[in-house]
C-alpha positions as a Markdown table, in Angstrom:
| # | Residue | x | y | z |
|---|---|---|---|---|
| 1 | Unk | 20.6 | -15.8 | 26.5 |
| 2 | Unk | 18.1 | -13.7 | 24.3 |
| 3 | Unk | 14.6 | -15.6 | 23.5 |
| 4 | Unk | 14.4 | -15.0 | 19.8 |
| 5 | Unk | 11.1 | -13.3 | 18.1 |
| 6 | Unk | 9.3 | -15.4 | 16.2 |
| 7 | Unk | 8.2 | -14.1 | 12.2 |
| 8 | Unk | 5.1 | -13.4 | 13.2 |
| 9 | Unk | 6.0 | -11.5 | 16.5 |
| 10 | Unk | 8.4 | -9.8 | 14.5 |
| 11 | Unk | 5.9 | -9.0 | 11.9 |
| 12 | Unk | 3.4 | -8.0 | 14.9 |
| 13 | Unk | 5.5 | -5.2 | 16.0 |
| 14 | Unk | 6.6 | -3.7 | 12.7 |
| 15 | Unk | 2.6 | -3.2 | 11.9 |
| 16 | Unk | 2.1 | -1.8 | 15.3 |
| 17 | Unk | 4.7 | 0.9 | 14.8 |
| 18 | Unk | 4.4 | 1.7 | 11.4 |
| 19 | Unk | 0.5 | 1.9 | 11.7 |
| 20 | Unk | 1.0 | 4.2 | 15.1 |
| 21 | Unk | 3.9 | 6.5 | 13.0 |
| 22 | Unk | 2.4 | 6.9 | 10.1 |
| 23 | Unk | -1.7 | 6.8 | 10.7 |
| 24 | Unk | -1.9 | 8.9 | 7.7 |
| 25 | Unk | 0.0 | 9.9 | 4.9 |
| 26 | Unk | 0.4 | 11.8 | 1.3 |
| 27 | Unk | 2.8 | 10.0 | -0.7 |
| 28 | Unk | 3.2 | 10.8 | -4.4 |
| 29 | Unk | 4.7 | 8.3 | -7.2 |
| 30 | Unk | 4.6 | 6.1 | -10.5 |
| 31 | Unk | 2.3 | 3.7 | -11.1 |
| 32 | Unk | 3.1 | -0.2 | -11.8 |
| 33 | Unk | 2.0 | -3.1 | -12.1 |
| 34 | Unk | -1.6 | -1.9 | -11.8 |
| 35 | Unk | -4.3 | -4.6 | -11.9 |
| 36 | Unk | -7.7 | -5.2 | -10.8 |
| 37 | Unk | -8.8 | -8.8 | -9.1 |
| 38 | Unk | -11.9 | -10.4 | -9.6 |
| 39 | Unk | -12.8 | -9.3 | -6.0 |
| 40 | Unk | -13.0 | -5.5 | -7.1 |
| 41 | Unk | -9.7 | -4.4 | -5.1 |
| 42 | Unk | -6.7 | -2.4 | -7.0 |
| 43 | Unk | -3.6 | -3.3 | -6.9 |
| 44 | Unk | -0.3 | -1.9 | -7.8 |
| 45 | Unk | 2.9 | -0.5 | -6.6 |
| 46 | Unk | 4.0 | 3.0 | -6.2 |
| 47 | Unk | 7.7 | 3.7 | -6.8 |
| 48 | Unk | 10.3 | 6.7 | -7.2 |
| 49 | Unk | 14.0 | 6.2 | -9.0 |
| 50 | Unk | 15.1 | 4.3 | -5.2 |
| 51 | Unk | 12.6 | 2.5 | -3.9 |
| 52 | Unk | 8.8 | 0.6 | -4.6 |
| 53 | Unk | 6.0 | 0.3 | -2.2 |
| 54 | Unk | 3.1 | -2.5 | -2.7 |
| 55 | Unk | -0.9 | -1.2 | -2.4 |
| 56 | Unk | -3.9 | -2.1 | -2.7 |
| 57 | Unk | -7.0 | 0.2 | -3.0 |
| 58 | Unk | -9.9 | -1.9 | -1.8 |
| 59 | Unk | -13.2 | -2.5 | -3.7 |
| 60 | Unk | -15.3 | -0.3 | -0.8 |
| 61 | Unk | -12.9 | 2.3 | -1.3 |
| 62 | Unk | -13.3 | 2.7 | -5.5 |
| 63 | Unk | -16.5 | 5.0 | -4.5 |
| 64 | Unk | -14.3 | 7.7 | -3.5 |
| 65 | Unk | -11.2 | 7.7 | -6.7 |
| 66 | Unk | -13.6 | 9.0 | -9.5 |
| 67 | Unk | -11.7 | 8.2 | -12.2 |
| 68 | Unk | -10.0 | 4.8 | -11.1 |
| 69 | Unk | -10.5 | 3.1 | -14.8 |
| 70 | Unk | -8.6 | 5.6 | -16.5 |
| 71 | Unk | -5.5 | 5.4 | -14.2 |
| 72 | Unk | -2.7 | 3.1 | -16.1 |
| 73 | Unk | 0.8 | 1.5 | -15.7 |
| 74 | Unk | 3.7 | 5.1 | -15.8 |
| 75 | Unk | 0.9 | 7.5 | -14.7 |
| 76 | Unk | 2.6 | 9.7 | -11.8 |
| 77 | Unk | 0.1 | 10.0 | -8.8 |
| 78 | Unk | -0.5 | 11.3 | -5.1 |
| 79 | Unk | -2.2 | 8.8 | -2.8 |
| 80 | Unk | -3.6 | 9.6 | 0.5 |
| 81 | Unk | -4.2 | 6.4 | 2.7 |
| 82 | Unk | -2.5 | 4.7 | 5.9 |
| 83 | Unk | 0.5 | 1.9 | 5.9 |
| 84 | Unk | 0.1 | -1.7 | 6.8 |
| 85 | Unk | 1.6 | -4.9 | 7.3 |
| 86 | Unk | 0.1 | -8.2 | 6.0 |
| 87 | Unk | 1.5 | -11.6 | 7.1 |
């Protein structure tokens, strides 16, 4: 009989490999649902015509995207970051 993973194993692992694979990456997209919390962190989701990822661009890391404020909901952009999991 198999011992069955718990979520947060499960979720555990999936980081661990997707943060090992992809350490880095270019990915290039549409902009939605773009907002900005009261915290100073960005985020938004970055989709093509089959699928939508979730991001966030965090306050510490504003610095370095110039012209942040004048990026808005349809706007195709290229992002440069690393994947993670949050439970």
């Amino acid at each position: 009989l198999e011992v069955a993973l718990s979520v947060s194993e499960l979720v555990s692992i999936i980081k661990q490999q997707l943060e090992n694979e992809f350490s880095e990456l270019f990915l290039e997209g549409e902009i939605s649902n773009l907002t900005q919390s009261s915290t100073g962190h960005w985020y938004f989701n970055i989709s093509d015509l089959d699928a939508t990822i979730s991001c966030c661009l965090f306050r510490n890391q504003t610095f370095n995207v110039k012209d942040i404020h004048s990026i808005k909901n349809g706007d195709k952009i290229k992002i440069y970051g690393n994947i993670s999991v949050y439970a």
